[in-house]
TORRO-75595 format. One line per 2 residues: for each residue x, y, z of N, C-alpha, C. Coordinates in nm, 2 decimals, padded with zeros to 4 digits. Layout:
! TORRO-75595
X:Y:Z:X:Y:Z:X:Y:Z ~ ...
//
This chain:
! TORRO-75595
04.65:12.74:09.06:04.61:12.82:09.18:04.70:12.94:09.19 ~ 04.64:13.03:09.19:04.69:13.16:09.20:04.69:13.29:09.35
04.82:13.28:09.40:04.79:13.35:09.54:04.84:13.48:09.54 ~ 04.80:13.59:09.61:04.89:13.73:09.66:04.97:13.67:09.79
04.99:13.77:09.80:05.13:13.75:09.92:05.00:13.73:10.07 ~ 04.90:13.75:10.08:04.83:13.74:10.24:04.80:13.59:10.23
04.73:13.51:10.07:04.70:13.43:10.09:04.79:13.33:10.09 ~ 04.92:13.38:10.04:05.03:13.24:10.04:05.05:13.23:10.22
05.08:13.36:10.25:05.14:13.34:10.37:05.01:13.31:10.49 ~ 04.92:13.36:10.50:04.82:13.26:10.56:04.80:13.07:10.52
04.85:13.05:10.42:04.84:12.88:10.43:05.03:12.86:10.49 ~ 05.12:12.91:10.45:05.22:12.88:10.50:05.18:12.83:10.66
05.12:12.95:10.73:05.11:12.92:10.87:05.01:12.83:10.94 ~ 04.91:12.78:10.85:04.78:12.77:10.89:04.80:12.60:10.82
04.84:12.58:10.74:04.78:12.45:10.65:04.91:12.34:10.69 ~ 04.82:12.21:10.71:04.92:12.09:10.77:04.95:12.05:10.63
05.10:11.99:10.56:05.14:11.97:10.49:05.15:11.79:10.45 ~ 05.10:11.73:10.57:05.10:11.58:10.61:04.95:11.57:10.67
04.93:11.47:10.65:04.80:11.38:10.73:04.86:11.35:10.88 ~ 04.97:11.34:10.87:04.95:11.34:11.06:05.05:11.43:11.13
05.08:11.56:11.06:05.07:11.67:11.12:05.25:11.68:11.15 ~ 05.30:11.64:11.10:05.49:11.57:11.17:05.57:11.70:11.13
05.58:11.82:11.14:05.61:11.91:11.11:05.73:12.00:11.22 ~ 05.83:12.05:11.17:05.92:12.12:11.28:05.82:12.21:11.38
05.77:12.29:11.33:05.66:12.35:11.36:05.48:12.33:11.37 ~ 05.45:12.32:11.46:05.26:12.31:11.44:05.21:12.45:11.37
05.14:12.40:11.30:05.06:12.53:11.22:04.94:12.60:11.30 ~ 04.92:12.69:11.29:04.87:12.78:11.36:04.68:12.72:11.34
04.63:12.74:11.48:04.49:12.71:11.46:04.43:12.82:11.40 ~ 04.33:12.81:11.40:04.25:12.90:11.33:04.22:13.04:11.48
04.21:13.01:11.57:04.20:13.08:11.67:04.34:13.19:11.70 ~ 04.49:13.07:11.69:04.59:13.14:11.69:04.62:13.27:11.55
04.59:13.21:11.40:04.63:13.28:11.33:04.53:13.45:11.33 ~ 04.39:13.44:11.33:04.34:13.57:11.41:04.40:13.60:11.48
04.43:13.61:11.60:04.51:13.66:11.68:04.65:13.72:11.63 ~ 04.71:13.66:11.54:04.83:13.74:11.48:04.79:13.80:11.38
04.74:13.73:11.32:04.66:13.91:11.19:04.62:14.05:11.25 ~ 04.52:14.00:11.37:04.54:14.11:11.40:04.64:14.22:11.41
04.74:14.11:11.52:04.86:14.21:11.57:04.92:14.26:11.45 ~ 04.90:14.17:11.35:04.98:14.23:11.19:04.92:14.37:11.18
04.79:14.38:11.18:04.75:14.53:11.10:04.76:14.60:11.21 ~ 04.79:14.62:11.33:04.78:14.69:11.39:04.96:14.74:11.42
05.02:14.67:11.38:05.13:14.68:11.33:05.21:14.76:11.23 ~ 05.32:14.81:11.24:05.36:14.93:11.08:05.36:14.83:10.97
05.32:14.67:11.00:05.37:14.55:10.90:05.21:14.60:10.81 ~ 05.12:14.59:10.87:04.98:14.63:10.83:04.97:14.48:10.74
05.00:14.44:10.63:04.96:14.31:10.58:05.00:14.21:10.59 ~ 04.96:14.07:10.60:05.00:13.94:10.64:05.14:13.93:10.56
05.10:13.94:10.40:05.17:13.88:10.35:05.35:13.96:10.37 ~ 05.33:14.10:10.44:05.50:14.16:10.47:05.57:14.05:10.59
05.45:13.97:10.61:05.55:13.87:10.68:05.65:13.76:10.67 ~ 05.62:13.74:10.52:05.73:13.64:10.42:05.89:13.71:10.42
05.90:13.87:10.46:06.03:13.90:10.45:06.08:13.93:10.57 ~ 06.03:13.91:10.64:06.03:13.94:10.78:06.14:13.86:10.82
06.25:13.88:10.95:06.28:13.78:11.02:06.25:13.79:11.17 ~ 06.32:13.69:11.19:06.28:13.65:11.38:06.27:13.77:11.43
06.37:13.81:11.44:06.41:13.97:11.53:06.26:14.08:11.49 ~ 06.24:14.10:11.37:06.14:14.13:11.36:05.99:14.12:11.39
05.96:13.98:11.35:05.81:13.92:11.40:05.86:13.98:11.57 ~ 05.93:13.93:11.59:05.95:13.98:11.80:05.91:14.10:11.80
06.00:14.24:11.72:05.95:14.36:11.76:05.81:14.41:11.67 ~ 05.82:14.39:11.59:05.64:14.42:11.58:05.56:14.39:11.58
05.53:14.23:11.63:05.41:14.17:11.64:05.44:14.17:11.82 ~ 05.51:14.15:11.83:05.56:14.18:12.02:05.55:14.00:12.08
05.63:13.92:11.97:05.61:13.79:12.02:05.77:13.76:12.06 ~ 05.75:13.65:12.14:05.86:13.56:12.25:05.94:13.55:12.17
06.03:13.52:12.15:06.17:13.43:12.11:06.13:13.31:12.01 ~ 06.03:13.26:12.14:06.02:13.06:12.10:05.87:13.09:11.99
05.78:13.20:12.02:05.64:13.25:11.89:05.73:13.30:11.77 ~ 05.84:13.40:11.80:05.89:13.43:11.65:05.93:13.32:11.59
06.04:13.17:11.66:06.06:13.12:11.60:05.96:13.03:11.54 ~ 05.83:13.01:11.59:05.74:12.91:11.54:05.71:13.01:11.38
05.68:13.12:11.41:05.61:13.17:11.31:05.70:13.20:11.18 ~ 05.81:13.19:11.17:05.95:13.23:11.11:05.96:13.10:11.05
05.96:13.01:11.14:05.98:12.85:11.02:05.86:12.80:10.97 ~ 05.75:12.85:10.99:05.60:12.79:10.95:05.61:12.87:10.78
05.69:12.99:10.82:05.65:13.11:10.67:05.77:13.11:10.61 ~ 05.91:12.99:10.62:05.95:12.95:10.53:05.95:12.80:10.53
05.83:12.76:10.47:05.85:12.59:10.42:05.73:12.65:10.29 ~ 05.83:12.71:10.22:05.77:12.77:10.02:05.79:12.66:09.99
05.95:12.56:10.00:05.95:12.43:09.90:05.87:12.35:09.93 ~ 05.83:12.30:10.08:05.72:12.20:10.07:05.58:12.20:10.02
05.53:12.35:10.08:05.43:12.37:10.03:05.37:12.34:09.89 ~ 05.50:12.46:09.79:05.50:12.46:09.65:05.44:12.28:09.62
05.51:12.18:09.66:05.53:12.08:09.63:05.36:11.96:09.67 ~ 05.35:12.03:09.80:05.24:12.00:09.86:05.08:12.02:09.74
05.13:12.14:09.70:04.95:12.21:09.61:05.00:12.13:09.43 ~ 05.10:12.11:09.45:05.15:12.05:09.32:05.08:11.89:09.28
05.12:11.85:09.46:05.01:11.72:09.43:04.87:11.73:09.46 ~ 04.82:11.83:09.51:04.69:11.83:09.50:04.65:11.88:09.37
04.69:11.97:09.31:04.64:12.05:09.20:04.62:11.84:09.07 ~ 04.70:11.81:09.09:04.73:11.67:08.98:04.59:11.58:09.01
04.54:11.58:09.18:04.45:11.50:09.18:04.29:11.62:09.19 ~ 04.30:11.76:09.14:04.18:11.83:09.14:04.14:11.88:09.22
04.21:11.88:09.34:04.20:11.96:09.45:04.27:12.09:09.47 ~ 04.22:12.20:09.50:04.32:12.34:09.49:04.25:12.38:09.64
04.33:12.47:09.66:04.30:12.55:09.85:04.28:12.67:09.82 ~ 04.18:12.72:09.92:04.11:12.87:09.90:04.16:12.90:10.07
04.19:13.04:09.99:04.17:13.08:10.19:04.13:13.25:10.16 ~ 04.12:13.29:10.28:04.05:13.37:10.34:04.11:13.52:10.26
04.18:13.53:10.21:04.26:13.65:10.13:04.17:13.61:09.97 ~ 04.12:13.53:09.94:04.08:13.49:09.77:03.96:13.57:09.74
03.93:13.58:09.63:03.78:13.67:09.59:03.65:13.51:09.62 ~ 03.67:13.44:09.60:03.60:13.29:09.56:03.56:13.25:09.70
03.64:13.32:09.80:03.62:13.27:09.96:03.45:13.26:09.98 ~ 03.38:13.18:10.02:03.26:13.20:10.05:03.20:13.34:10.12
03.14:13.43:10.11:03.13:13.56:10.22:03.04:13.50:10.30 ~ 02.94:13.43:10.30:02.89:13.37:10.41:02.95:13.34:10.47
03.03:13.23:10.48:03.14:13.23:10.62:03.21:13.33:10.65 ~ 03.27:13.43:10.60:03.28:13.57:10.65:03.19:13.61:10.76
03.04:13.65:10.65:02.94:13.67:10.78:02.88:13.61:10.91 ~ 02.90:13.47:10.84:02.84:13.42:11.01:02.97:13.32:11.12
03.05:13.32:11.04:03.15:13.29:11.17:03.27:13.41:11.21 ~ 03.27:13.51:11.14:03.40:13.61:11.15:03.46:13.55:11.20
03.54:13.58:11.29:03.66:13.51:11.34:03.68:13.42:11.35 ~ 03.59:13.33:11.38:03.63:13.17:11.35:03.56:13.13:11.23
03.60:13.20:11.12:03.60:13.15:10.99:03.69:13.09:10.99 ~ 03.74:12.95:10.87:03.85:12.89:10.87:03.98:13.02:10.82
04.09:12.97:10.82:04.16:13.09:10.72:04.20:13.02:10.56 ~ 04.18:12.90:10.55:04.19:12.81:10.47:04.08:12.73:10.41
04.05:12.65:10.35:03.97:12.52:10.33:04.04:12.46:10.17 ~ 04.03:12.30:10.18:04.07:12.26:10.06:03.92:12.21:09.96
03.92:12.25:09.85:03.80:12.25:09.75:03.85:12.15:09.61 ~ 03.72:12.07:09.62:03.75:11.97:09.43:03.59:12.04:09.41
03.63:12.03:09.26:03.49:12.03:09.19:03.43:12.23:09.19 ~ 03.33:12.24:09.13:03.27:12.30:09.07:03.30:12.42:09.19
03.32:12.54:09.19:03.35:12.62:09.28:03.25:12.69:09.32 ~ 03.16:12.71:09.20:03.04:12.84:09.25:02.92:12.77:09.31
02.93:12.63:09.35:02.82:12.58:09.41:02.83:12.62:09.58 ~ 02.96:12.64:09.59:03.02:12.74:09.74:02.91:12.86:09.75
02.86:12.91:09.66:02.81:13.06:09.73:02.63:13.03:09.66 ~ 02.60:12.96:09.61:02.45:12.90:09.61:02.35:12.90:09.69
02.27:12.92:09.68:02.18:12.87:09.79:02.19:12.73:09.81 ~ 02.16:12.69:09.96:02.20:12.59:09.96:02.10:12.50:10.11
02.09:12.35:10.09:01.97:12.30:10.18:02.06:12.22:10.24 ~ 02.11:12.21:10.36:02.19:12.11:10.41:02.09:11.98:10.46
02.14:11.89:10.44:02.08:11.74:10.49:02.19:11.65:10.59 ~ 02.15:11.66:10.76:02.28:11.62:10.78:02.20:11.46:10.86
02.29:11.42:10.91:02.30:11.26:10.98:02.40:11.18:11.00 ~ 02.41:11.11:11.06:02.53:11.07:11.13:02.48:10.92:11.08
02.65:10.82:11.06:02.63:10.75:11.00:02.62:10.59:11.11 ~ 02.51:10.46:11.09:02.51:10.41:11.15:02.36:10.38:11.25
02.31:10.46:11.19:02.18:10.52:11.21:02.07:10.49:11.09 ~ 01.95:10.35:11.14:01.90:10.35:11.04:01.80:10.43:10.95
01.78:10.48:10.84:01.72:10.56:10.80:01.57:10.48:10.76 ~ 01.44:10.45:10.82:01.32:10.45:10.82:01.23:10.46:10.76
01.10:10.40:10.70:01.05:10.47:10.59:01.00:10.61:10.63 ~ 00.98:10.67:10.71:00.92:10.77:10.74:01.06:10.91:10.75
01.18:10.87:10.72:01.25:10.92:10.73:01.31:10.97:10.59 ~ 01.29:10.84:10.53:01.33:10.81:10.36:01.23:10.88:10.27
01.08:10.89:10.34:01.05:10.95:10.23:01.03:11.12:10.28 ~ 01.04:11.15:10.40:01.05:11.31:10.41:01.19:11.37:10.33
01.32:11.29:10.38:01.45:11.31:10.26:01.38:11.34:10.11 ~ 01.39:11.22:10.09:01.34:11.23:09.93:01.27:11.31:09.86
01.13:11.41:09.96:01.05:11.48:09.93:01.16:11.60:09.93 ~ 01.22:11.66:09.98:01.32:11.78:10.07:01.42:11.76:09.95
01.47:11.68:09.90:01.57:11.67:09.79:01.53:11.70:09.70 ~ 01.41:11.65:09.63:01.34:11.66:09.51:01.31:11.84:09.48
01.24:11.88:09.61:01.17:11.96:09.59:01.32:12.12:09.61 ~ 01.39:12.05:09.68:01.50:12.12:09.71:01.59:12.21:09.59
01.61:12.06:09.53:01.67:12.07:09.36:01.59:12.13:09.26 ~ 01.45:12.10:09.22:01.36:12.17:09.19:01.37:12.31:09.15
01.40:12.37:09.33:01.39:12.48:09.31:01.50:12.53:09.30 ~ 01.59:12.48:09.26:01.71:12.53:09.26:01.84:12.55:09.38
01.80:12.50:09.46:01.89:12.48:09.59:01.99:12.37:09.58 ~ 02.12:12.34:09.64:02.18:12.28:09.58:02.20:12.20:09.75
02.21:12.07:09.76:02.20:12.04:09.85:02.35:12.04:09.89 ~ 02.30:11.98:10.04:02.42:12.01:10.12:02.48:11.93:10.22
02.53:11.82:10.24:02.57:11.70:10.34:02.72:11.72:10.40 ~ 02.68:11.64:10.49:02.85:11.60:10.53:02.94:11.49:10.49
02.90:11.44:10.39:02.97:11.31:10.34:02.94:11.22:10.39 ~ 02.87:11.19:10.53:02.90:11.06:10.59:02.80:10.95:10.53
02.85:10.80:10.58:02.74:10.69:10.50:02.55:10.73:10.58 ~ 02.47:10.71:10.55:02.33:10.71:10.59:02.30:10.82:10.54
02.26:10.90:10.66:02.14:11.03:10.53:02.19:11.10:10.42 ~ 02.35:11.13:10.48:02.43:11.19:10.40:02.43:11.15:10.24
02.49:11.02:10.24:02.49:10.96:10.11:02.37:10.94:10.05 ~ 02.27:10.90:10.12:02.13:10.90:10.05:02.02:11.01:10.03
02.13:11.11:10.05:02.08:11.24:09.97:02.14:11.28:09.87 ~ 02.28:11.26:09.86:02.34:11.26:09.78:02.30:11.19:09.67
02.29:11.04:09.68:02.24:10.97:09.55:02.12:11.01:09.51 ~ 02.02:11.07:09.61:01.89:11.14:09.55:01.90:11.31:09.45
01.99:11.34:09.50:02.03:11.50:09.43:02.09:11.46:09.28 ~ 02.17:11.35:09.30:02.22:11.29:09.17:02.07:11.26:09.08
02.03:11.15:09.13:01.90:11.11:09.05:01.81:11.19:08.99 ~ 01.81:11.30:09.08:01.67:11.36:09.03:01.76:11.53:08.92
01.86:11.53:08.95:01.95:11.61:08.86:01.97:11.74:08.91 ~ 01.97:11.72:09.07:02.03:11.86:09.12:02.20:11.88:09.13
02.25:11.95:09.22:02.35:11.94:09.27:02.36:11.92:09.43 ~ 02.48:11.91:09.47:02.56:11.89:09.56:02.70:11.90:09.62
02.70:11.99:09.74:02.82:12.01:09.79:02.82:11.94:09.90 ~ 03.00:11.87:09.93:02.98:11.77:10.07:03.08:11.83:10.16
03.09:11.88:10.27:03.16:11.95:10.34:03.19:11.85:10.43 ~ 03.35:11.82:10.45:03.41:11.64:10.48:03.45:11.71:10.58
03.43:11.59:10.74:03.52:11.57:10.78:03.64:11.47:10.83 ~ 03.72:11.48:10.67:03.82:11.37:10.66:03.76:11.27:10.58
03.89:11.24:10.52:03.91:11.10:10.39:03.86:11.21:10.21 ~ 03.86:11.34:10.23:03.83:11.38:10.12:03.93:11.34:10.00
04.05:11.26:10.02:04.08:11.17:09.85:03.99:11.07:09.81 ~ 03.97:10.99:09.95:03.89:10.88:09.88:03.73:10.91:09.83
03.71:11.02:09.89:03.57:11.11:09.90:03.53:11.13:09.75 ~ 03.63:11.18:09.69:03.59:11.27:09.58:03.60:11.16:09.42
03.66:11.07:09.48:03.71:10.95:09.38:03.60:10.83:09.39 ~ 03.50:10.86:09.44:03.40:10.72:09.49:03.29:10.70:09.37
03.24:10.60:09.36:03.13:10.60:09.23:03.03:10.72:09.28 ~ 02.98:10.74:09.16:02.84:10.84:09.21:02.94:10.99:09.23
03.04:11.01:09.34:03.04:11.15:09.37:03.14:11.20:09.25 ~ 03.24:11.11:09.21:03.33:11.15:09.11:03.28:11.19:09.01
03.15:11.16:08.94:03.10:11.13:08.82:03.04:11.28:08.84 ~ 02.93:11.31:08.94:02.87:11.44:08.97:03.01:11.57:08.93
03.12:11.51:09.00:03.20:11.62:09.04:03.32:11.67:08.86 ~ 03.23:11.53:08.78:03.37:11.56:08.65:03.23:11.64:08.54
03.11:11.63:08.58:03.01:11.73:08.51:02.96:11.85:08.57 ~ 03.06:11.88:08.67:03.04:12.02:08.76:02.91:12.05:08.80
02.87:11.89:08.85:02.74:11.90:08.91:02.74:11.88:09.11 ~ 02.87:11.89:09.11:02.89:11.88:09.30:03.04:11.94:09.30
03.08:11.97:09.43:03.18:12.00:09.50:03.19:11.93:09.61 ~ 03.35:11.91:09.70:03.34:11.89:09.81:03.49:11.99:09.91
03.44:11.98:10.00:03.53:12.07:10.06:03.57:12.02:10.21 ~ 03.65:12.06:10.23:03.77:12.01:10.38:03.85:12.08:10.42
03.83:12.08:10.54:03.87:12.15:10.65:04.04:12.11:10.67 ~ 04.10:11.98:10.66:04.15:11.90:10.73:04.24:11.82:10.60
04.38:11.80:10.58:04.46:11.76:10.46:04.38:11.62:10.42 ~ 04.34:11.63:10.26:04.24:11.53:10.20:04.28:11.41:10.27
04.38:11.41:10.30:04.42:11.23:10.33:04.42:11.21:10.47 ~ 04.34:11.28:10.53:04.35:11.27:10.67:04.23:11.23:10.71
04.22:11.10:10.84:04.09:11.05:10.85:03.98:11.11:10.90 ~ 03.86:11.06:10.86:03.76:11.10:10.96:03.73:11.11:11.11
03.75:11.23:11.19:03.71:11.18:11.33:03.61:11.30:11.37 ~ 03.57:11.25:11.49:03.45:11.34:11.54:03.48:11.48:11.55
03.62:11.52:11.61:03.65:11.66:11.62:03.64:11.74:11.52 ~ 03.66:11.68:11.39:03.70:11.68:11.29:03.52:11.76:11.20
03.47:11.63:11.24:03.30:11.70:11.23:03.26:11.78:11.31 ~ 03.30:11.82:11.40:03.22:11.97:11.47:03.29:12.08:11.42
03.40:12.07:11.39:03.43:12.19:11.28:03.39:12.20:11.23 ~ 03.38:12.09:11.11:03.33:12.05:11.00:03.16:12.13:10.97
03.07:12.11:11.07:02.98:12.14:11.06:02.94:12.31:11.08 ~ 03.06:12.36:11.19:03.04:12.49:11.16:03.02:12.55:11.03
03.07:12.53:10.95:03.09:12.56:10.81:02.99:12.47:10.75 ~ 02.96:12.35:10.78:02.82:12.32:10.68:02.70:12.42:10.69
02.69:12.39:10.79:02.58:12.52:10.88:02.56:12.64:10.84 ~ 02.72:12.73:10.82:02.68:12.82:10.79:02.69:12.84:10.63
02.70:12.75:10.56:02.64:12.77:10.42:02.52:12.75:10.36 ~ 02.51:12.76:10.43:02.33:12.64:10.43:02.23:12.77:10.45
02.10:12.78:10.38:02.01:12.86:10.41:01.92:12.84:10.48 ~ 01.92:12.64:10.49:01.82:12.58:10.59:01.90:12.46:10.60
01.92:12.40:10.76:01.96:12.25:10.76:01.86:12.17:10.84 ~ 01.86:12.04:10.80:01.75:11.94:10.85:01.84:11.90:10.92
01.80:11.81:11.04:01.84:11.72:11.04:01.80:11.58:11.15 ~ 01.86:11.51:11.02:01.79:11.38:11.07:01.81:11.29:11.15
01.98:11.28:11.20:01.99:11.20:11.34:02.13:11.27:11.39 ~ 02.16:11.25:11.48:02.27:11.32:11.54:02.30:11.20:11.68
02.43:11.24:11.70:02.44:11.15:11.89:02.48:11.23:11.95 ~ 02.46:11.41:11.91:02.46:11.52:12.04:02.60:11.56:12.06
02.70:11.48:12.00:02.85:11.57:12.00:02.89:11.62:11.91 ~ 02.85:11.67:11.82:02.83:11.76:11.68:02.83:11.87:11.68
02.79:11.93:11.81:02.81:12.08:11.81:02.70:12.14:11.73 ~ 02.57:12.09:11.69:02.51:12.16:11.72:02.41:12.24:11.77
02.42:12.22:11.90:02.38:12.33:12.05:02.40:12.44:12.00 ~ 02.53:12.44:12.00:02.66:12.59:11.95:02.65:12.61:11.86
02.60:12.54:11.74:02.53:12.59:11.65:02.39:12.70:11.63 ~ 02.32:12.60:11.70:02.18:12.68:11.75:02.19:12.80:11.81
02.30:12.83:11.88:02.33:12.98:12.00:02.38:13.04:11.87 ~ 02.48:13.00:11.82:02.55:13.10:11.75:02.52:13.17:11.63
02.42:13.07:11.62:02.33:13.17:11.49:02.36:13.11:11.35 ~ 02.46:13.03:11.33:02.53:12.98:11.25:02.42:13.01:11.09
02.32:12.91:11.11:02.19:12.88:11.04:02.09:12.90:11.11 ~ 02.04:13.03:11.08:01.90:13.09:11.14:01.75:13.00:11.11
01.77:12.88:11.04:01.64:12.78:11.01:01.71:12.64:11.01 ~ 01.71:12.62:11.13:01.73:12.47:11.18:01.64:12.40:11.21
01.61:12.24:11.13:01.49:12.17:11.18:01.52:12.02:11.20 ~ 01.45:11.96:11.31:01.49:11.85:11.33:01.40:11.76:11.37
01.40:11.60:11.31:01.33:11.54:11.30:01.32:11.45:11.46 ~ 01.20:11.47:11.46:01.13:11.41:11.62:01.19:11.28:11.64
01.17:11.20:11.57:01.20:11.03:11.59:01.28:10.99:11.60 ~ 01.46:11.08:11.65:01.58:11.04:11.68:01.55:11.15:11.83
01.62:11.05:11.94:01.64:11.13:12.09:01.69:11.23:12.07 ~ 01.77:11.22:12.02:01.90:11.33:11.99:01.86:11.45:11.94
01.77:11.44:11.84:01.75:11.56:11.75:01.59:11.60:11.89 ~ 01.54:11.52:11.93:01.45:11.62:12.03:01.50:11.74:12.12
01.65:11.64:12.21:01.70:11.74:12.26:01.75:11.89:12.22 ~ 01.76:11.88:12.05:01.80:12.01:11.97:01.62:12.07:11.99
01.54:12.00:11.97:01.45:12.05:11.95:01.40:12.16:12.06 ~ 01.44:12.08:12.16:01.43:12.17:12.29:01.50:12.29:12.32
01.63:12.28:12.21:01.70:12.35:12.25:01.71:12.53:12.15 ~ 01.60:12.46:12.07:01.57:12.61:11.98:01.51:12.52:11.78
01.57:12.41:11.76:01.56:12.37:11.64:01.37:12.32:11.59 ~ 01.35:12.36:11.47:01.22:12.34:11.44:01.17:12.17:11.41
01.07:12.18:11.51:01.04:12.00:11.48:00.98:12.00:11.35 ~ 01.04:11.90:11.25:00.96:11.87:11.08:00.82:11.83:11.10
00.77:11.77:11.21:00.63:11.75:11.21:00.56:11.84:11.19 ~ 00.63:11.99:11.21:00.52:12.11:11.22:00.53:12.20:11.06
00.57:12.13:11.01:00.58:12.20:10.89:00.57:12.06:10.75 ~ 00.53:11.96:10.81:00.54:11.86:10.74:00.45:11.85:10.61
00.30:11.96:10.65:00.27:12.01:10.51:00.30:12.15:10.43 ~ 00.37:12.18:10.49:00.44:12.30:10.41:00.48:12.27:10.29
00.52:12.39:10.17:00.55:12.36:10.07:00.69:12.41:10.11 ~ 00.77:12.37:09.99:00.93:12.41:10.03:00.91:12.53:09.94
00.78:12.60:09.87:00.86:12.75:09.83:00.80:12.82:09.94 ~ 00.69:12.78:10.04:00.67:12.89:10.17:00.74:12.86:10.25
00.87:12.76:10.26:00.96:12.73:10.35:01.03:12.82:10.31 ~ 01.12:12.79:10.21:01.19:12.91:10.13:01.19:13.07:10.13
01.06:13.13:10.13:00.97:13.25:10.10:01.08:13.29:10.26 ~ 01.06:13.21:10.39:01.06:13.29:10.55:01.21:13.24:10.54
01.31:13.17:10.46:01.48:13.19:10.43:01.52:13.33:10.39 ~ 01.46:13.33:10.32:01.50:13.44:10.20:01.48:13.60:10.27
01.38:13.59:10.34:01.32:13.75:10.38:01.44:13.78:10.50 ~ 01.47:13.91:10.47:01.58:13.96:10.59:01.50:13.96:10.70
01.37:13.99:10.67:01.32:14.02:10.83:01.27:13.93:10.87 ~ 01.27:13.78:10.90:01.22:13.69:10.92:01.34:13.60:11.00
01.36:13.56:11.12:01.48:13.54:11.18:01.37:13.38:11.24 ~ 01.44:13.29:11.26:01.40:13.16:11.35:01.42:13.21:11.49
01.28:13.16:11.59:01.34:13.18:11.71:01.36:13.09:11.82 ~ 01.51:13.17:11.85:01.57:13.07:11.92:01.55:13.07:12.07
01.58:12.92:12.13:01.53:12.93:12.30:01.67:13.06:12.30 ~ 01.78:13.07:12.33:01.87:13.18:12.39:01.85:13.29:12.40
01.75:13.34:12.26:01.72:13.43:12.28:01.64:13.53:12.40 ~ 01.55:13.38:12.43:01.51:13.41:12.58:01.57:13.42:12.73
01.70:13.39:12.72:01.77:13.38:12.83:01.85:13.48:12.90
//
């Protein structure tokens, strides 16, 4: 893993070095570290990375922060040793970190979250499956999947792969995994965008095997060894969303975020299956019901992704 000076010093500030976060210093959210890049360029410092030589007194007069912000940001952009030590063990188990300064960075998340793009993410496996076209398949785990459910998946995978789209989950058990093991089967790919447990994630039967023939990736938001929790997936999903050219989805329990997905444009072709409550209320809320396209083919689904001038329309738009 190879950094310039923006991208070392953007994970110095930004990246938890522990799974449960026990640091002299909290690392900068993703909301906080925008906020200081800015002030950086707008500053005589002009690039992130002039802030590795920087000291306290300084961050104070040119970024114009407190005493107690210089000090946060002054000890966050010296812990080199732990870090160093930190990418050392991930690099051993095939995990390396991309952030927001790298060529490899997704530009879609550029384009559709700007500023709350992450400034970081940790990546195993095949890297260019990141900027692919891509079909997200999402569902929450716990939720039985139906025949009527199993075989629209299966159809949407097949034909997904097919055409060359590389599917797109959240890791979790139910639809997630059982698209997964369908992308496997039928010899597509797959990327899984975790929220949380990405060691044991990438080491599991099935995904490990995809991931040692550079046939999947998975990516995280959140230090691999840190658990799954819901917060964790509404992030999470911003960034599934916006990698995705089209996302289905198949069950949800509505604290997922995404509503705020739907307003914000994240994925301009969102569809959701009728037969979960949950996904109606999306439906209401701008997302395309699968019943209405249920004899569509997936290349004239595809055909209205692809065209710039073909946008999904959304309820907000009317508001």
């Amino acid at each position: 893993m190879n950094f310039n000076d923006d991208g070392y010093a953007a994970m110095l500030l930004t990246m938890a070095l522990s799974p449960d976060r026990e640091e002299y210093a909290h690392p900068y959210t993703t909301q906080e570290f925008r906020r200081l890049e800015a002030a950086v360029r707008k500053s005589e410092l002009r690039r992130l990375g002039a802030l590795l030589t920087a000291d306290i007194s300084a961050l104070m007069i040119y970024l114009g922060l407190t005493e107690d912000e210089g000090y946060r940001a002054y000890t966050l952009l010296h812990r080199t040793v732990p870090l160093s030590y930190a990418l050392e063990g991930l690099a051993r188990q095939g995990i390396d970190v991309v952030t927001c300064y790298d060529a490899d960075y997704p530009a879609r998340l550029r384009r559709k979250l700007d500023a709350a793009a992450p400034p970081f993410f940790y990546r195993c496996g095949n890297a260019a499956l990141l900027n692919r076209p891509a079909v997200a398949v999402v569902g929450i785990q716990g939720v039985k999947t139906d025949d009527g459910v199993r075989e629209a998946l299966g159809k949407l995978v097949r034909d997904a792969a097919q055409s060359g789209y590389t599917i797109l989950t959240g890791g979790e058990l139910g639809v997630s995994r059982v698209a997964a093991r369908l992308a496997g089967d039928c010899g597509g790919t797959l990327l899984d965008v975790l929220g949380g447990g990405m060691t044991e994630h990438v080491h599991a039967d099935g995904i490990a095997e995809l991931i040692a023939t550079d046939r999947a990736a998975a990516v995280s938001l959140v230090h691999p060894e840190t658990v799954f929790t819901v917060p964790h997936a509404v992030a999470r999903n911003k960034v599934l969303f916006s990698l995705a050219d089209a996302a289905f989805v198949f069950s949800t329990d509505g604290r997922r975020g995404e509503s705020d997905i739907l307003q914000s444009r994240c994925c301009d072709w969102v569809y959701a299956w009728e037969g979960s409550p949950a996904c109606r209320a999306l439906i209401a809320r701008g997302a395309i019901p699968m019943g209405s396209v249920k004899n569509a083919s997936f290349e004239d689904m595809s055909r209205h992704w692809n065209s710039s001038n073909s946008e999904q329309l959304n309820m907000f738009d009317l508001m």
